[in-house]
Every structure is written in structure tokens, then in C-alpha cells.
C-alpha positions in Angstrom: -10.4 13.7 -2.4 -7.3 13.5 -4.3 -3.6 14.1 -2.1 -2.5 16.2 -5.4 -6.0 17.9 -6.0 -6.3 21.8 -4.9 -8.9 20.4 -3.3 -6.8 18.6 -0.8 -4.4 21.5 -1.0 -6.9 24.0 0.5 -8.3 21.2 3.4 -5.3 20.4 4.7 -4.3 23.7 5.8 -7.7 24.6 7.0 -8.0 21.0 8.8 -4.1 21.9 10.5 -5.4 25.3 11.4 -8.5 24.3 13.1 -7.3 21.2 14.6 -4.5 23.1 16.5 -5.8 26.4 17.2 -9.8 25.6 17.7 -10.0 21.9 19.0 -6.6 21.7 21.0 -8.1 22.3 24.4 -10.0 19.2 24.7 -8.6 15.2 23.3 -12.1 14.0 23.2 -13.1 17.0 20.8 -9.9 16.6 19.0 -10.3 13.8 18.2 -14.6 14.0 17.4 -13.0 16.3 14.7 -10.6 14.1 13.3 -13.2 11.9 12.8 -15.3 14.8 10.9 -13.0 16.1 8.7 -11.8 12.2 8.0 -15.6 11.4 7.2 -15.7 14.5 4.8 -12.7 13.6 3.1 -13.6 9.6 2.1 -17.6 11.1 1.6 -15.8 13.3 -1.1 -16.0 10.2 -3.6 -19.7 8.8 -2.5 -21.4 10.3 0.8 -22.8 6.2 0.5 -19.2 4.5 1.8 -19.3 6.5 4.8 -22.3 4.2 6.0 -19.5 1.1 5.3 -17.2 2.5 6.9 -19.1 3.4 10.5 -20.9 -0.2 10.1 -17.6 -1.7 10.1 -15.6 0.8 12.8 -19.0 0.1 15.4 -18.7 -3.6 14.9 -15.0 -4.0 15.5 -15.5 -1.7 18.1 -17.8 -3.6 19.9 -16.4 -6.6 19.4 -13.9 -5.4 21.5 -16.4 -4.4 24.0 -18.0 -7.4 24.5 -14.7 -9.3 24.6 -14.0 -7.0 27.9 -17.4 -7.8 29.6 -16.7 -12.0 28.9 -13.0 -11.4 30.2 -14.6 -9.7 33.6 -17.1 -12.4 33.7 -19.8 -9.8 33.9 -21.5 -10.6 30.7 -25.4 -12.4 30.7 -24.7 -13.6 27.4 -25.1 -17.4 26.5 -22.0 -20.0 27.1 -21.1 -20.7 23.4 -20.6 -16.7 23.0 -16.5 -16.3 24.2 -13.8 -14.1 23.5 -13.2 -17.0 20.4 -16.6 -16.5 19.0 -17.0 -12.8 19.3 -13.6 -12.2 17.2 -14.3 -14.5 15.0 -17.6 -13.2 14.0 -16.1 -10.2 13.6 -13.9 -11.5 11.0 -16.6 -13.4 9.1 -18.3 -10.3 9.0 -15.9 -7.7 7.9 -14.5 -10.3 5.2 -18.2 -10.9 4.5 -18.6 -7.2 3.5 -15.3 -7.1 1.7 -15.9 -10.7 0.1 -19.7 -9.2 -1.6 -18.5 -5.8 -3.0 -14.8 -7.0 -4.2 -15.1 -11.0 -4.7 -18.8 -12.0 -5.2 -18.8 -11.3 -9.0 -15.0 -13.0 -9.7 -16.1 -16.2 -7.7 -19.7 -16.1 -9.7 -18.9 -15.5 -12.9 -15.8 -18.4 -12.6 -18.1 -20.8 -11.1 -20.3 -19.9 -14.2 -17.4 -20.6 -16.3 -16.2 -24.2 -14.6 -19.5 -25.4 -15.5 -20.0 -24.5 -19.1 -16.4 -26.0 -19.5 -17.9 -29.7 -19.3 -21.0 -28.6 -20.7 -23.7 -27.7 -18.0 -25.3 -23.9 -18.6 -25.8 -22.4 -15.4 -27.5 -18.5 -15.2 -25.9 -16.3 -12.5 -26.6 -12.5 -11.8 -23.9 -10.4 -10.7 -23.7 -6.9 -8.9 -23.3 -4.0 -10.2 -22.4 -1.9 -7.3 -19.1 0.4 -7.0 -16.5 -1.1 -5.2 -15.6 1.6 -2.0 -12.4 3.2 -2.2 -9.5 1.5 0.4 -12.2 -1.3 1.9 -9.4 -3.5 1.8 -7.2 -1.5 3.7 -9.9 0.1 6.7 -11.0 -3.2 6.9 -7.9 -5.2 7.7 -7.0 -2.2 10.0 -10.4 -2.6 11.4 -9.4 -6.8 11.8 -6.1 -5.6 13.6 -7.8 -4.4 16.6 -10.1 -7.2 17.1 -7.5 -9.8 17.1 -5.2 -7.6 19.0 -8.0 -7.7 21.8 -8.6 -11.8 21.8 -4.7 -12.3 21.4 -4.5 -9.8 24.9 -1.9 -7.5 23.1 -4.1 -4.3 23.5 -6.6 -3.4 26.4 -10.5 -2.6 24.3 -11.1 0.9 24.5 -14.8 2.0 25.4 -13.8 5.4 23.6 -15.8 4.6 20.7 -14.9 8.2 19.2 -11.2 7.3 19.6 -11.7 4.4 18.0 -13.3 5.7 15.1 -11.3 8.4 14.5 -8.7 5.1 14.5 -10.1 3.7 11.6 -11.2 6.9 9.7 -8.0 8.3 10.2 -8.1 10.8 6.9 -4.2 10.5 6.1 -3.8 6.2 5.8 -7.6 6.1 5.4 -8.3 4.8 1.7 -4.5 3.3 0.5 -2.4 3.1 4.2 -0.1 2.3 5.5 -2.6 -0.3 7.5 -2.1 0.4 11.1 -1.9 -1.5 13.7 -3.9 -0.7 16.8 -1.3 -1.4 19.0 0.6 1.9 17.1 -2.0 4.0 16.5 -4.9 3.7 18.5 -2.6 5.0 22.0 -1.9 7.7 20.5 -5.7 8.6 19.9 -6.0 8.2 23.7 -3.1 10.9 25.1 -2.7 14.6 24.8 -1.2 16.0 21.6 1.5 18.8 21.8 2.4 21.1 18.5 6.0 19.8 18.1 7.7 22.2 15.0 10.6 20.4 13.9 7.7 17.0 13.4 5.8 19.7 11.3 8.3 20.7 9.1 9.2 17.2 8.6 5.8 16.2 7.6 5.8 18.7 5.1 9.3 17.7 3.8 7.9 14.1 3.1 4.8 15.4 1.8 6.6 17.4 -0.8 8.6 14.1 -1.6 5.7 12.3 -1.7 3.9 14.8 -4.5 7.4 14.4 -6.0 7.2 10.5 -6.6 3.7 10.9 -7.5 3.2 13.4 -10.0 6.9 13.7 -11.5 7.5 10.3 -11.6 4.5 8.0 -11.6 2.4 10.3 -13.7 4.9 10.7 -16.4 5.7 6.8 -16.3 2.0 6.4 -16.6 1.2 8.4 -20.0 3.8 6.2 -21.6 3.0 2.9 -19.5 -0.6 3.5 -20.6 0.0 3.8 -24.4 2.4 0.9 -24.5 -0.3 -1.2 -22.8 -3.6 -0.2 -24.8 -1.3 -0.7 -27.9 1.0 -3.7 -27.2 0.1 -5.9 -29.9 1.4 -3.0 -32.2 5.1 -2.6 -30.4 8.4 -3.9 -30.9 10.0 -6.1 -27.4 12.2 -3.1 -26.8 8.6 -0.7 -26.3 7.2 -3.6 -24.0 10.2 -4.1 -22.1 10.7 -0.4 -21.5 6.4 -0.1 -20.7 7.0 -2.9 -18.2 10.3 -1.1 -16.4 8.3 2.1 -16.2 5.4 0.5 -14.9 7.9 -0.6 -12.3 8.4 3.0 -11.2 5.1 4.2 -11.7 3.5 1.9 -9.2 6.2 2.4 -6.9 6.2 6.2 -7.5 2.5 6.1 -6.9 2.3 4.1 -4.2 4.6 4.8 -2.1 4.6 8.7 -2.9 1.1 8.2 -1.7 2.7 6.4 1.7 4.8 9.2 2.4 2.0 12.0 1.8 -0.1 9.9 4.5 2.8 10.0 6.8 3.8 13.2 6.5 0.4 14.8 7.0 0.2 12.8 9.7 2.9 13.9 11.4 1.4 17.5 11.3 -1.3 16.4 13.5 1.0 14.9 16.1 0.8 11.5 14.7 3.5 8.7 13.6 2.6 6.7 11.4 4.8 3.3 10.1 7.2 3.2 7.7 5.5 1.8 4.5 8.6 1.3 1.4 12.1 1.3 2.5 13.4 1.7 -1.2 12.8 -1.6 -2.5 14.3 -1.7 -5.7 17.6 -1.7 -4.1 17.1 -5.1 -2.7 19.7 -8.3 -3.8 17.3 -10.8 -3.6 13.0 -11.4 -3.4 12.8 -11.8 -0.1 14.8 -8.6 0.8 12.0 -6.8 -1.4 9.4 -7.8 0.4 10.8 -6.7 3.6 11.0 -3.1 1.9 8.0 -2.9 -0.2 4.4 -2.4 1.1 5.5 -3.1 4.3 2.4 -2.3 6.6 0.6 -5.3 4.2 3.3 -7.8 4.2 3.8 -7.8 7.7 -0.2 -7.7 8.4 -0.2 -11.1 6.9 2.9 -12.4 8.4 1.6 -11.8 11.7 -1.8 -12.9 11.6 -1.5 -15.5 8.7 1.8 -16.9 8.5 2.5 -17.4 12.1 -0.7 -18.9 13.1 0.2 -21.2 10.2 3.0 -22.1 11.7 5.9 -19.9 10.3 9.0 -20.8 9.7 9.1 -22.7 12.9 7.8 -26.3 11.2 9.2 -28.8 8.6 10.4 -27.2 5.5 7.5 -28.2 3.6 4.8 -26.5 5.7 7.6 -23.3 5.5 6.8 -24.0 1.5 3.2 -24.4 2.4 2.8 -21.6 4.4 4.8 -19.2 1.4 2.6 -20.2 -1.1 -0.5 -19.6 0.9 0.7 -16.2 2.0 1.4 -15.1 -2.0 -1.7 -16.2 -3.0 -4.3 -14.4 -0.7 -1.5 -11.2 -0.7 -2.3 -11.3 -4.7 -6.1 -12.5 -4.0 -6.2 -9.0 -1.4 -4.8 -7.1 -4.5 -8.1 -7.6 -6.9 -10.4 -10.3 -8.3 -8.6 -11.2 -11.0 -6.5 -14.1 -12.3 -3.7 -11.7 -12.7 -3.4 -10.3 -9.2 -3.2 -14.5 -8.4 -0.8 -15.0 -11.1 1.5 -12.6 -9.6 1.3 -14.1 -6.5 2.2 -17.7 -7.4 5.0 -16.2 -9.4 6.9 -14.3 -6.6 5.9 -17.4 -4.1 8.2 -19.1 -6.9 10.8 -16.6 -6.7 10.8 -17.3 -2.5 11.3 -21.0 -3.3 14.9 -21.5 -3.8 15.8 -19.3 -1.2 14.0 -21.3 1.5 15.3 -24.4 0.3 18.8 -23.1 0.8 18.1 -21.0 4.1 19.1 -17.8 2.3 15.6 -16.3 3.1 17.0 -13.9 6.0 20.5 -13.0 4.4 20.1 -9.6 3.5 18.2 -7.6 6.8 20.5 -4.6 6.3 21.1 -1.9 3.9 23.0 -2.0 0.7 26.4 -1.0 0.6 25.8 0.5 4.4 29.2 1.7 5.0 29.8 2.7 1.1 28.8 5.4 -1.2 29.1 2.9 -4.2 28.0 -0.9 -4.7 30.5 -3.6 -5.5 30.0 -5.4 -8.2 28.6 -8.7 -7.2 26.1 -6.2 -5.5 24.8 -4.4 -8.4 24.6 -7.4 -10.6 22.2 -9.1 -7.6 20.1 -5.7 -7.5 19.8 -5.9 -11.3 18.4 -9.2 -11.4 16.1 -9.2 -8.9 14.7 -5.7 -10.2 14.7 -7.6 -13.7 12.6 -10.2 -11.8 10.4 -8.0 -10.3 9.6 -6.1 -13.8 8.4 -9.2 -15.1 6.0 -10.1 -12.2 4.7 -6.4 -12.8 3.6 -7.4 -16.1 1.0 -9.7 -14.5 0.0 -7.0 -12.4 -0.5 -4.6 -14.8 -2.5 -6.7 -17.3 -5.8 -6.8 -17.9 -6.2 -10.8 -18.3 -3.7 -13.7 -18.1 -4.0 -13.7 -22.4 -2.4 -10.3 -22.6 0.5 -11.1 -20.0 1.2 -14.2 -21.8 0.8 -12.2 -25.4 2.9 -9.5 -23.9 6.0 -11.7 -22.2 6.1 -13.2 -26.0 6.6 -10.2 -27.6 9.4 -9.0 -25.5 11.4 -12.0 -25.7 11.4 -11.7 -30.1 14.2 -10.4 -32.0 12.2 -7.1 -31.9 13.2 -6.8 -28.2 16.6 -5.5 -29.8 14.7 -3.0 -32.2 15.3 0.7 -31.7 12.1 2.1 -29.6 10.4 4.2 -31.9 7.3 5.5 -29.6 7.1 8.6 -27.8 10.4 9.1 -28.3 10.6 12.7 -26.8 8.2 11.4 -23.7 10.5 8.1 -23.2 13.8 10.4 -22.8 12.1 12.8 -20.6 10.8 10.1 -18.7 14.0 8.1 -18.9 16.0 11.2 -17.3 13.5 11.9 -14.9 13.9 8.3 -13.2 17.5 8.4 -13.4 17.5 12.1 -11.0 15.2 10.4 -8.5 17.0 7.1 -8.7 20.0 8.9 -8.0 18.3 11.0 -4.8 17.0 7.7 -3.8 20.5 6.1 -3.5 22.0 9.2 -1.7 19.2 9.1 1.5 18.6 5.3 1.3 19.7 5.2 5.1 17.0 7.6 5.9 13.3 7.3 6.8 12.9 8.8 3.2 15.0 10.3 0.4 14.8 13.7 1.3 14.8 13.4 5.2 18.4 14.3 5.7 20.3 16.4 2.5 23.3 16.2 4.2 25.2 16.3 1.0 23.9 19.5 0.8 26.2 21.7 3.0 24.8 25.0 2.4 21.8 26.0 4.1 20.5 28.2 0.9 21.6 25.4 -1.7 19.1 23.1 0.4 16.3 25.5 0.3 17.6 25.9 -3.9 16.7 22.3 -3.8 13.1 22.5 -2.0 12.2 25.4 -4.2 13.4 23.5 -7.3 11.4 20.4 -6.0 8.0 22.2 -5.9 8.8 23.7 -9.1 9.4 20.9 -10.9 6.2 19.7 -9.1 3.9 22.4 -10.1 5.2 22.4 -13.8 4.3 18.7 -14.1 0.9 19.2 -12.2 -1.9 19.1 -14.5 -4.8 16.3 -14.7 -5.4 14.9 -11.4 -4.8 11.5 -11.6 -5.7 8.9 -8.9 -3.3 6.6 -6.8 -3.3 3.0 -7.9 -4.4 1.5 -5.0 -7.6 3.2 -4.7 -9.1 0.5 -6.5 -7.8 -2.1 -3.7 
């Protein structure tokens, strides 16, 4: 089920109404329904992923369970099983199940591959089986909780409907943000109070979120799309401008889809973490990746790069650690050389900024206490956005030949040719990023563009504006496409 289907558009308010005005009276029932409605929304694509999904919600859960019996000293089970093994074998086995439906065929057919390089024929059989939307992310969310429990920093629950309606959780479920337990789960386990202003704030991010998505991403993609399938055929100038809308349509997409999540969530009571803190107006690498896909970023930070060590050893493990970081953050993204490439390339971006200790200089926002960058500051946004296009290119690719054939074309003396391609799509599209670049700028201090219009002093004039919004929504609405990150 799509956020911008009518589909979605006619559960949501039937979900809202029945969740507040039939279920209220009772958590544990509450929450039972949340986890109905959340398994009728991810069966929508394949009834099939639902059996996934509980498999790997009862054996986090238990996990947990059993790490509560060993901690008591009640358990009857063997010496070798402890708290160690249990949440271990919980990891093997959820990154088992991830490893067979999203990595088995990549590391097949490239071990395949190694061997006929020096000669030596090898047959192999790969799986044909349909990868289950968001297994990356209910899995990792799934992972949380378990490590969470061995690392003592949240009591196991024995509410196993609590705990599923934790990892089903319809809004985050298929593409995030990846909640901690620590966040979430508590709020399974207390009494839930209609609050109106958090309502009518959900909505307001849900409307910004359809905004990002289907005004800005979708348009981006028609043209993004062409320029890709076609590229041997373009000028530079085409590429370059498919790669900068690409730019925007990923982040349009992805993080419109982050604030739909949140904002529905917010109707049921919930809060949900912050996911993009408008990332393109970051002055260096690192400073993106404190702002972009934040939920992921700091997953791995916390349960990778600090039991690595963290910054906290010599500055070569700090290098070590980076690199290793990038690369299973681009690995998580796909099997593909690509998704790998990219990662290597923004671990090279990190470098000279942890030689020099420059790594944590920008932890506040732009021009905080200005309406306008300086100079110096907009010349440091512009490169590192310019940086960030290019690594998109990797991203977006099909195989590392068409990056490669696709950086080469931009930097020909065609790059200074005239685009001559959907020319009336490229201006449309070109003024409909510059109007939400400029909304971005104005609520950059806030949770999300649209939170607080106080440069709107009329009360009607701001309403002018939500009208005009879900206008400008509707008139773009038309196939439903899917959110990028499905496929992750």
C-alpha cells in the first residue's frame, strides 16, 4: 500500500477513526489493532511477507525473553547458552534471512564470476524469489531491541503484542525511519491520550511529505528516468542536469516518505525520530551525514562504529573504522557494485576531514542567526552538494560501466551544450525545485519546512498556502509511483 495511493487515503482515516473511537478503552487491544491494520497494510503487496515479518518479530522477541530468564538465573538451559549467545544468534539469524533473499544471488553469481576470470567454470543456481519490501529496515529495527536487551539499556518486554505492534508499526514499517526500541517500544506500553494540536501537526507534515513526493520527486523522476535509459544519446549538460535532479528526487522521495511516516504517526499518539534535517544545506560531507537518513546513519554508528572502537583509537583505526562503516552503509543499500562504489567514494570524501580533525566543525545550523548565507558559506554548500551529485550518479546507475560511461560524458565539451531535452519538463521541473528550495531555506530551524509559517502573518494567507499546497498536490497526482527505498 502506497502513502499517495487512494488506497492509503481511504485507510488512514478509517484506521484514525477506529483506533480512537472503537479501541481506546483498552492499551492491550489498542495496540492488537495496530498490529492488524499494520499486517493488512505490508500484506497489501504479498500476503507471503507477512510470515517474514512475524518469524522475525517472535524471534527477536524471544530472544529477549530468554535473555531475562538467564539474567534471573531461572533458566534450565545448558551453560554455553548466555545472554552473549542468545543475542548473537539472534543476529546470525535475522541477517541470515536478510543475507538469502537480498545477498545470496550477488555473492553467487560474483563468486561465479572470480573463477571464470582465471579460467575455472563453475555452475551455480540462483533464487528467483521477490525480495520483501523494507526487510532491511524491520529487520535492523528488529536487531535494535535485541542488542538493546544484552547491552542492559532496555528491560525485555513479555508483551509480545506490544512488541509486535513495535516492529509492524504500519507508518515506519517498509522505508523508516528505523526505530530504536528504547524510543518506541515505551510508548507501546503506556496509555495514549488524543492530543489535537499533535493531530493537526501530523497532518501538516503529511501534506509536506505528499508535497516532496509527488511535486517534487515524481516530476524529477520523468526526466531523471529518460536522461538515464538514454544517456549514451545526451549532451554533459542533459547528464549533469539528470544527475542534480536525481539529487532531489531521491531526497524528495525519501524523505517526503519520512515525514508521511512521522506525521501519521503522530495521529496515533506516537513520536517518531527525526529522519533528514535538510541535508543539502550542509558545508561539508560529514555535516550531511549528520542530516541525511539519520535513523540509518546513526544505527550503524552506535552498533558498528563504536564497538569498533570509534573515534576514540589511533587515527588509523578512526580511518579504519570510516571505511568499514561506508561500505556495509552502501552494502545495506543493495547488492550491487554501485551501492559499494558509493560507499567507498563518500568514505573518501570523510578522509581529509579526519586527517585534519574538521570532522565535528559544523553541528549547528547554517546561517542560524541570519536570513542569508555569507559567501564563504554558500560557496562550501555548493561544493559539497556538487560532491554529493556525483556520488548519486553511482547510486542511481545500473552497473559501475554506465557510472563510469556517464561521469565521461559530463566532463566533454558537450557539458557546455544547450540542453535540448524536455525542454518544457526541465523548466517546469527546474522552477518547481527552486519554490521548495526556497520553503526549505525559510523553516530550516524547524522539525520540517512547513512546521512553523511564521513568515506568514495572516492567519487566512497561511491557510491560502495549505489550500494552494494540496492543490498543487492533487494537480500533479496521477500514476502512483513507489518510494525508492522500497526496494531496500
Amino acid at each position: 500500500m502506497l502513502f499517495n495511493s487512494i488506497t492509503f487515503a481511504i485507510f488512514l482515516p478509517v484506521v484514525f477513526l477506529l483506533y480512537w473511537f472503537i479501541f481506546n478503552r483498552n492499551l492491550r487491544l489498542q495496540n492488537f489493532f495496530i498490529v492488524v491494520v499494520s499486517y493488512v497494510f505490508y500484506g497489501w503487496w504479498d500476503w507471503r511477507f507477512l510470515i517474514l515479518i512475524a518469524f522475525t518479530s517472535l524471534c527477536s522477541w524471544s530472544s529477549g525473553i530468554l535473555m531475562r530468564y538467564i539474567d534471573n538465573k531461572i533458566s534450565t538451559l545448558p551453560p554455553f547458552v548466555t545472554c552473549k549467545f542468545i543475542s548473537i544468534s539472534n543476529i546470525i539469524l535475522n541477517l541470515g534471512i536478510l543475507g538469502l533473499f537480498k545477498y545470496y544471488n550477488f555473492f553467487v553469481e560474483n563468486f561465479v564470476s572470480a573463477f571464470a576470470s582465471v579460467g575455472i567454470h563453475l555452475q551455480a543456481t540462483t533464487l528467483y524469489i521477490i525480495l520483501p519490501v523494507g526487510i532491511s529496515f524491520y529487520t535492523f529495527q528488529a536487531l535494535s531491541y535485541s542488542i538493546d536487551v544484552y547491552q542492559k539499556k532496555i528491560e525485555p518486554t513479555k508483551d509480545i503484542v506490544s512488541f509486535f505492534a513495535f516492529v509492524s508499526f504500519f507508518p515506519q514499517l517498509v522505508a523508516g525511519p528505523i526505530e530504536r526500541a528504547t524510543n518506541l517500544l515505551p510508548q507501546f506500553c503506556r496509555q495514549r491520550t488524543f492530543d489535537y494540536e499533535k493531530a493537526v501537526d501530523g497532518l501538516r507534515q503529511i501534506l509536506w511529505g505528499l508535497f516532496k513526493k509527488i511535486v517534487i520527486a515524481d516530476n524529477c523522476a520523468i526526466y531523471v528516468n529518460h536522461v538515464f535509459e538514454t544517456y549514451q544519446e545526451q549532451s554533459g549538460s542533459v547528464l549533469l542536469l539528470g544527475a542534480i535532479f536525481f539529487a532531489f528526487q531521491i531526497y524528495g522521495d525519501f524523505s517526503g516518505y519520512s515525514d508521511i511516516a512521522i506525521g501519521s504517526a503522530r495521529l496515533f499518539g506516537f513520536n517518531l525520530m527525526r529522519n533528514f534535517n535538510f541535508p543539502y544545506f550542509s558545508r561539508d560531507i560529514a555535516e550531511f551525514w549528520r542530516r541525511w537518513h539519520i535513523s540509518l546513519t546513526t544505527w550503524f554508528r552506535d552498533y558498528v562504529y563504536i564497538p569498533l572502537g570509534g573515534s576514540r583509537v589511533s587515527k588509523e583505526k578512526v580511518i579504519r573504522n570510516t571505511f568499514i562503516i561506508f561500505l556495509v552503509s552502501g552494502f545495506w543499500h543493495g547488492a550491487n557494485w554501485t551501492f559499494i562504489t558509493w560507499g567507498f567514494y563518500h568514505a573518501v570524501l570523510f578522509l581529509p576531514l579526519i586527517l585534519w580533525n574538521k570532522n565535528r566543525k559544523y553541528i549547528n545550523s547554517v546561517t542560524e542567526n541570519k536570513r542569508f548565507p555569507a559567501i564563504k558559506e554558500l560557496v562550501q554548500m555548493g561544493i559539497t552538494f556538487a560532491l554529493i551529485v556525483f556520488g548519486w550518479i553511482f547510486f542511481r546507475a545500473e552497473n559501475i560501466t554506465q557510472a563510469w560511461m556517464y561521469f565521461s560524458k559530463i566532463f566533454s565539451f558537450s557539458l557546455f551544450a544547450v540542453p535540448q531535452i524536455m525542454i518544457k519538463r526541465m523548466l517546469m521541473t527546474l522552477f518547481l525545485v527552486t519554490v521548495f528550495l526556497l520553503i526549505e531555506w525559510s523553516g530550516r530551524k524547524n522539525q520540517y519546512a512547513i512546521e512553523n509559517l511564521s513568515f506568514i502573518k495572516k492567519r487566512y494567507l497561511r491557510w491560502g498556502f495549505y489550500y494552494a499546497l494540496t492543490s498543487v498536490i492533487i494537480c500533479f497526482s496521477g500514476e502512483e509511483q513507489e518510494f525508492i527505498y522500497f526496494q531496500f
